[in-house]
Structures are given as structure tokens and as C-alpha cells.
N, C-alpha and C positions, 0 to 999 in steps of 0.2 A: 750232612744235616738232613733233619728227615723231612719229608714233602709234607705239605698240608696245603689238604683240601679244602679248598672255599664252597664250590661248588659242581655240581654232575647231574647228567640229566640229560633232556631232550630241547634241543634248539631251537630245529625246523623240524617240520611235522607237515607232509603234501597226501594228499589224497582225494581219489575219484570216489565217482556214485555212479553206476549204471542204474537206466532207468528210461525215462520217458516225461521231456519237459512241457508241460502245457502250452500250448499255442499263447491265447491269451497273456500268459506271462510273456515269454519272448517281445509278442506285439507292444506291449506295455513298457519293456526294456529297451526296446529299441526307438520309440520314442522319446525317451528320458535321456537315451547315446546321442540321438542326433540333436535334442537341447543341449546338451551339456557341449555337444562340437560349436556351435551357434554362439554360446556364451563363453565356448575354450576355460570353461572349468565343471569340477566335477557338479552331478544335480543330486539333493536329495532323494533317496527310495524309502516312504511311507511303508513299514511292515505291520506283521499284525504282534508279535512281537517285542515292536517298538525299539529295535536294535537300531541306532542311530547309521546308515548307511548312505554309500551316496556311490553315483553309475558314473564310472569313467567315462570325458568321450575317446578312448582308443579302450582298444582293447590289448590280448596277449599273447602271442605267437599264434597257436590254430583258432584261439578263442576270440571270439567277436566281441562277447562283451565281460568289462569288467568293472566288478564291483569291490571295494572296499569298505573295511569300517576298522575299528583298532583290535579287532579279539582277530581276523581272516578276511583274508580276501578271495573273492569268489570268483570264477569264470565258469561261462556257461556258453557250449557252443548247440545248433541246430543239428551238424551234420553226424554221421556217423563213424569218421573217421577216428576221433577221439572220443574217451568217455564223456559225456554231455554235461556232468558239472568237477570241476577241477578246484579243490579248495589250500590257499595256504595260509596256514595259522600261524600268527605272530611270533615271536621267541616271547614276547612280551606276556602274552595269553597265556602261552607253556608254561610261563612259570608262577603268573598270576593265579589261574586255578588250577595249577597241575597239569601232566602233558593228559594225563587217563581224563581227565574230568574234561578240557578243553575241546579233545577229541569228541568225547562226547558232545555233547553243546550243539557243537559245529555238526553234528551228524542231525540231530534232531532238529536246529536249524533247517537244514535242507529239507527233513519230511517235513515239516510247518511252510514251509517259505517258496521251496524253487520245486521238489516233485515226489509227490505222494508213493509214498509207498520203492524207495529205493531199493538196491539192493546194498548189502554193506557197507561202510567205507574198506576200500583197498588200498593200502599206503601204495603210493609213489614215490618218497624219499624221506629218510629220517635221517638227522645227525645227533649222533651221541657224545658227549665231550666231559673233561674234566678240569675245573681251575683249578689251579695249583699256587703253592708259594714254595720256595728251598732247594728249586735248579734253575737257576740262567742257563740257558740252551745258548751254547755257543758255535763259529761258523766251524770248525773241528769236530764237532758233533756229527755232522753229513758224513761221517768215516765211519759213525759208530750206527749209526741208524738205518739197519738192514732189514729193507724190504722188497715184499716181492710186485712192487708196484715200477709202473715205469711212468718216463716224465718227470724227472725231480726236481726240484726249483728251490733255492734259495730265497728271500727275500731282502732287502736295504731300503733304508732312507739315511739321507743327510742328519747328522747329527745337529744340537739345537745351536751348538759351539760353533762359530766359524771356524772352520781349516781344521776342524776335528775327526774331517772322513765322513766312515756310513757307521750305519748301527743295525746290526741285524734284526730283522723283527719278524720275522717266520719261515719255514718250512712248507712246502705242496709236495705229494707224494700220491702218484697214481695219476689215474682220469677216468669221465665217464663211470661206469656203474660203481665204484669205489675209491673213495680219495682219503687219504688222514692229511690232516692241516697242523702243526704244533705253533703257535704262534704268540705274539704277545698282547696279551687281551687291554693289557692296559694302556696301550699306544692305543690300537684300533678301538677304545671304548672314546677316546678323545677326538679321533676322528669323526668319528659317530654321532657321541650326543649321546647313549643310550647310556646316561649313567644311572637307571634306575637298577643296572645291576650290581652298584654297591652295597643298595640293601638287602640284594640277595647272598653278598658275600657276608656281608655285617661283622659282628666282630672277630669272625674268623679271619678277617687280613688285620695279620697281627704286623705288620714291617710296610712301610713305606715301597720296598722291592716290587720290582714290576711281576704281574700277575701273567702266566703265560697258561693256556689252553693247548689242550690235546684234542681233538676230534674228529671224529671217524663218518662221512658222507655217504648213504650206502642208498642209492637208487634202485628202478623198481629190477632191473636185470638181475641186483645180489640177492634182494628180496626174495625174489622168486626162487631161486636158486638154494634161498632155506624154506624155502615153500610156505612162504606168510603172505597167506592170499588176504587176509582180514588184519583188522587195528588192534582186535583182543587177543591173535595171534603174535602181532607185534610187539605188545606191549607186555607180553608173557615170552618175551626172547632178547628184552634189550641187553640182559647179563651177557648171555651168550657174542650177540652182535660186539658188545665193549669187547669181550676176550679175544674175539674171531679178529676186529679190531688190532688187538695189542700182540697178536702172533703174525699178522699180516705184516703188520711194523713193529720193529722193537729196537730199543737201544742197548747194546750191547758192551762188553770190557774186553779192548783190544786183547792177543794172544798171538803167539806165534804160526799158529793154525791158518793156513791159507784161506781156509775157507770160512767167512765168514759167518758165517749163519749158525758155524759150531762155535761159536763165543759164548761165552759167557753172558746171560741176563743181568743187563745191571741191575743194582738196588733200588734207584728210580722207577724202573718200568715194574719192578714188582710191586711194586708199593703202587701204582697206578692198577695195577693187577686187583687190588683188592681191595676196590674200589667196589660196594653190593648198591645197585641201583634200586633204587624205593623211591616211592612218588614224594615233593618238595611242593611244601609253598611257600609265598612269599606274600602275604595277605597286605602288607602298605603301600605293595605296586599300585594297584590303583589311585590311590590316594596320592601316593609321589606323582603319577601321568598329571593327573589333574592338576596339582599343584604347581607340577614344570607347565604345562599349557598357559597357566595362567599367569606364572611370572611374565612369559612374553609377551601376553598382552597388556600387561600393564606398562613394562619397558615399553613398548609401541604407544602407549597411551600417555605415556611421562613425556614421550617425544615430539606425540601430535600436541598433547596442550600447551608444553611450555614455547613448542613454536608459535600456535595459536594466539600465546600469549605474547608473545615478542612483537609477531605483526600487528598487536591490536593496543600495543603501548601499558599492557594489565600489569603488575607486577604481585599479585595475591592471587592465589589459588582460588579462591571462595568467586571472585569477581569472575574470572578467568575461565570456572566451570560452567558459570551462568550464561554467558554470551557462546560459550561453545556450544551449549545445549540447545539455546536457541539459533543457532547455524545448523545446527545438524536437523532438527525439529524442521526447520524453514527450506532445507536440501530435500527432506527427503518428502517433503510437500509437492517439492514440484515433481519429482520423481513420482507423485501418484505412488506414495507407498507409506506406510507407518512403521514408528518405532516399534512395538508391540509385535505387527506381523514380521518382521526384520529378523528380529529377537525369535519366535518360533523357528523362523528359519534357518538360523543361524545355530540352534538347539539343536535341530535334525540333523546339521554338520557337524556336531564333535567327536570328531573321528579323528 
């Protein structure tokens, strides 16, 4: 059966900026880190902008401070040990405006916002991958999959059946500056939550069959190694990177041949093979974010009123929203605060 593609492209996307971060900012940021420890969640950052952000109080391995919002998360350290802003873009972003356009954004971001005058973005880690439908990768398969990575790992879980066993759900191969992952996207999208990438498959999942990913981790050690010191070099190499990719690991058709690596290419991995990377969008992600954000609040709203209602003996809605409004109106009186200003604030957080 022949493969079909749902989807390909760009994942994760990490990248530095050398440069020089203004004083004043930092003092400004670290202000808003030791609020947000104080209050133990995150505080909104006013830009100019008006990219809805808000400052972690922890930060991220050498980086002191971290900032989030839904397109990248930013870190920005003082010293000189690492580069001084470390950015990573959502998978979400990537496919929202494209990984080329994203990139960008996020770079200009930085000249407007954290430091004048950078020097390029320099990727630190990109995954390239591909959904698929029309092979079950099965645990036999680890015979046929010869690569020159080491570390190889199976993965299982419990099936949903009692006394049914495990059920394979991926592949790790390699470590460190390059890894290929094959796994099953449609498990791990249910673990996740992140089903906004059904509409990036759309009517391409033609079969109910579970949806299994290929892709290829390649940090900045490989990077460097094809000598992609820059984003627009990167992004003028992802062809190469998938092939470099599908030679590194490939699955193959048993033979007599001791040696494996003289096997035969399956027809799957060719067919993966020719696979031409071109920029994707997927233009109703945003609109589906939005729309998943706000189911939950409303489920959380269904949940406070109709309790509200229970304890207060209401049994109609219309009644029920009146006496809430004036509880909360009368709460947040005493709290020295308003609904109005609550609501801005609350606007700077949708992230």
C-alpha cells in the first residue's frame, strides 16, 4: 500500500542572537521574575509591540530569565557564557505562519524588543519530520531499520484492552547532536492535547489508521558540521538535512547478505525519500487555539455557575448569572480591584 503524506516540515525551530542586552531591560525583567516568584505565577510584559507575553518566575537551565507567549519562548541570560537571548518557537507558530515566516517574526521580535541591532539568528536545533498513513511500523521492524546511530530504544504502553499486553508506539535512534524518532503521532497527539494538528492533516487522513511520524533532531554540533551558521542557510538545506536524515536511518528488505546496510531500500523509505520540503500553512490554527482556549473556559464556567447555583438554591440560569455577578462584582470590591482592570489584565495573559 503506498504511503500518504499528511504532513512535513519543521517542528522545533531554537535559535540564538549574539549581541548586547540593555541594562535597563534586564533591571525591568528582573523585577517582573521576582513578582511573578512572590505571586508563584507567571506576570505580564507590556511590549511595544503588544505581543501578549508574560516573565516566568524560574527561569531555564544557564538562563535566568524566561519569558513566554504562544508564537516562542524567550530566554535571556547577563553573562557571557551563552549566547545572551535563546529563542524557541512553538511547533504551533511553525505551522501557523510557516517555519520561514515564524523565524522571521521572532528575529525582528528581538531587534524591536530585547537588543538592538543583533547579529543573525543562528539555529541551535531544528526537527524535520513527516506524517504518514499506509505502514504500521511494527516491533520486527528494529531488524530492518539500519542505522548508524547508537542507543536504540523501543518504545510500549499498555494496551486500552485488559490482559491485551503492550502496544508499540515508537522508535529513538541515536543521541545528542542527532536523533530520528518514528513513532505514533496519533497516540502521543492524545496525550498531548495538541489536536490543532488535525487541521493541518485535514482531509488528507483518509483511514481511521493511526498516524506515525518520522523525524530527524539535528542540533547545533550537526548544524555546524554542514556549516549552517545562519536561519536562511538553514532553511535553504532542510531537503538535504531530510535525505542526510533518511541515509543516517533507513529501513531496509531482509537478504541473505550479512551485512546489513547492503539490503535492500524498502519502498516505504523511498517513498519517504521523496518527500520536496516547501513552506506550509495552515491559516485556522489560530482560530482553532482560540476556540480550544475558550471551550475550557466555558466548561470551568458551566462548573463554577451551576455549583454557584446549587449552593444558592437557583435553579435558572438568567437568576443564577445575576447573583454571581454580583458576588464577584462585591469580591473583587473588597480585593481593591475591578472587573474592567481584571479583564486587561487578564488580555495581556493569552498566551
Amino acid at each position: 500500500m503506498p504511503l500518504s503524506v499528511l504532513s512535513h516540515g519543521v517542528d522545533s525551530l531554537y535559535v540564538s542572537f549574539k549581541g548586547r542586552l540593555e541594562q535597563g531591560l534586564l533591571e525591568a525583567i528582573e523585577r517582573l521574575r521576582a513578582e511573578a516568584q512572590a505571586r508563584s505565577k507567571p506576570v505580564p510584559l507590556a511590549l511595544e509591540d503588544a505581543r501578549p507575553m508574560v516573565v516566568l518566575p524560574h527561569g531555564w537551565t544557564f538562563y535566568r530569565y524566561a519569558l513566554h507567549s504562544t508564537d516562542f519562548d524567550l530566554f535571556l541570560a547577563a553573562g557571557e557564557h551563552v549566547p545572551p537571548v535563546y529563542v524557541r518557537l512553538s511547533s504551533f507558530f511553525l505551522h501557523a505562519a510557516g517555519a520561514e515566516a515564524a523565524a522571521a517574526d521572532a528575529e525582528l521580535f528581538v531587534r524591536r524588543n530585547v537588543m538592538p541591532g543583533p547579529q543573525p539568528a543562528r539555529p541551535s536545533r531544528v526537527d524535520v519530520y513527516a506524517d504518514f498513513q499506509g505502514w504500521l511500523p511494527e516491533p520486527d521492524d528494529l531488524k530492518r531499520l539500519v542505522t548508524r546511530g547508537v542507543r536504540n530504544h523501543l518504545f510500549y504502553e499498555p494496551t486500552e484492552e485488559a490482559h491485551a499486553g503492550l502496544r508499540l508506539t515508537g522508535f529513538r535512534f541515536g543521541k545528542d547532536q542527532l536523533v530520528g524518532r518514528l513513532y505514533d503521532k496519533t497516540r502521543e497527539l492524545q496525550v498531548s492535547g495538541k489536536d490543532w494538528l488535525l487541521d493541518v492533516w485535514g482531509a488528507r487522513r483518509g483511514t481511521d489508521e493511526p498516524v506515525w511520524r518520522l523525524e530527524f533532531q539535528f542540533r547545533r554540533e550537526a548544524l555546524a558540521g554542514f556549516h549552517l551558521d545562519n536561519v536562511a542557510e538553514l532553511f535553504a538545506s532542510l531537503q538535504d538535512l531530510w535525505r542526510y536524515g533518511l541515509d543516517w536511518l533507513s529501513l531496509r528488505e531482509p537478504s541473505f547478505d550479512r551485512q546489513r546496510s547492503h539490503w535492500r531500500v524498502a519502498e516505504e523509505w523511498k517513498e519517504l525519500a521523496e518527500i520536496e520540503f516547501r513552506p506550509q500553512l495552515a491559516g485556522v490554527l489560530r482560530r482553532r487555539l482560540r476556540d480550544h482556549q475558550e471551550l475550557l473556559v466555558v466548561r470551568a464556567l458551566a462548573g463554577c455557575l451551576t455549583s454557584y447555583a446549587a449552593l444558592r438554591g437557583v435553579w435558572d440560569l438568567a437568576p443564577a448569572q445575576e447573583l454571581a455577578a454580583r458576588a464577584v462584582e462585591a469580591y473583587l470590591e473588597q480585593q481593591g480591584r475591578s472587573f474592567p482592570k481584571v479583564v486587561a489584565e487578564k488580555r495581556l495573559q493569552l498566551v
